[in-house]
N, C-alpha and C positions, 0 to 999 in steps of 0.2 A: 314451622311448627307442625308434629304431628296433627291428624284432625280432630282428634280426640285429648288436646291438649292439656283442658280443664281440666279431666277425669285423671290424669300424670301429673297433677301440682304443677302445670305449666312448662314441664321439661319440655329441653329439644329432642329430636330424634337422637342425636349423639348421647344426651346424657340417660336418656332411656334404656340406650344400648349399652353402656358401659356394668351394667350389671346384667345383662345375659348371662343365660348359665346353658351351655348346649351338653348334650352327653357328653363330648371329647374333651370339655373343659370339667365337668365335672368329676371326670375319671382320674385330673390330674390335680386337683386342690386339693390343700391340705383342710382336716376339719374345722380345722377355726377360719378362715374364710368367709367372711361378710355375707358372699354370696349366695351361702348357704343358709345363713338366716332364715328361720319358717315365719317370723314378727314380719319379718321385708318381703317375705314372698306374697302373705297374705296384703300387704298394704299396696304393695304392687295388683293384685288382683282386685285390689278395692271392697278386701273382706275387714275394715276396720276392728269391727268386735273383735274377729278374731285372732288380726295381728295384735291390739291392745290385750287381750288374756294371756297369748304367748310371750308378750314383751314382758308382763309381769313374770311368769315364769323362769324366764330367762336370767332376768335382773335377781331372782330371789337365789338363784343355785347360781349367781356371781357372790352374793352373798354370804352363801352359804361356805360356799369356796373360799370365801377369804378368811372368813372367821375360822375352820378346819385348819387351815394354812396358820394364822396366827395361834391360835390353841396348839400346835404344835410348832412351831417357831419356824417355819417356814419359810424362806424368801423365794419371789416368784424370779425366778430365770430365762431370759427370753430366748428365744430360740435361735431365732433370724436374725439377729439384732445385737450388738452389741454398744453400750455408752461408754461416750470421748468425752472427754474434758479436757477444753483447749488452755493456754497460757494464761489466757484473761478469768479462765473458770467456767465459761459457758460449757455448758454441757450440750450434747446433739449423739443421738444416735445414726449408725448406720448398719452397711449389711455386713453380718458375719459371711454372706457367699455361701454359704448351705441350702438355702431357697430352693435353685435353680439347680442343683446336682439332684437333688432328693424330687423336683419334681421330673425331670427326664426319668429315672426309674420307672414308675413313679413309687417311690420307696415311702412317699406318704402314707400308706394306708399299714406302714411298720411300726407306725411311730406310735408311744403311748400319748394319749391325749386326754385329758380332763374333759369332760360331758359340759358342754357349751348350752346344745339346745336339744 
């Protein structure tokens, strides 16, 4: 365990590490990427207030978003992802394969993106 354990919600070093964000990973994520999150950045730094004000933020232009979407009939289309439906009807998605072309570019920062955070 980290030595500052408590202060990390008890994570291990590995799960601490799995959301690093270093410049060179940063330059290749696409904007909606978790990592990017300012709610998570701040809770990682232990500024609660002010991740709790940005998570409302956040949540409210998800909201907003949807409803714009729906007041114009909108259906959300996923990007990376495409839904299977097997024989039995289960549904599962997987990857359309565009991920990993578009982040070697990195042709991310071409793409239109709806305002996250």
């Amino acid at each position: 365990m980290p030595h500052d354990h408590e202060r990390n919600y008890g994570f291990t070093q590995f799960a601490l590490e799995l959301n690093e964000l270093t410049p060179e990973l940063r330059r290749v994520l696409p904007s909606t990427d978790t990592r990017l999150r300012p709610d998570q950045r701040y809770l990682e730094e232990g500024n609660v207030p002010a991740a709790e004000t940005q998570k409302r933020q956040i949540e409210q232009l998800q909201r907003d978003r949807r409803r714009v979407m729906e007041e114009n009939n909108i259906t959300h289309q996923a990007r990376f992802f495409r839904r299977l439906t097997d024989s039995s009807g289960k549904e599962s998605w997987v990857t359309n394969n565009t991920y990993w072309k578009l982040r070697l570019d990195p042709g991310f920062a071409h793409l239109d993106s709806a305002v996250l955070w």
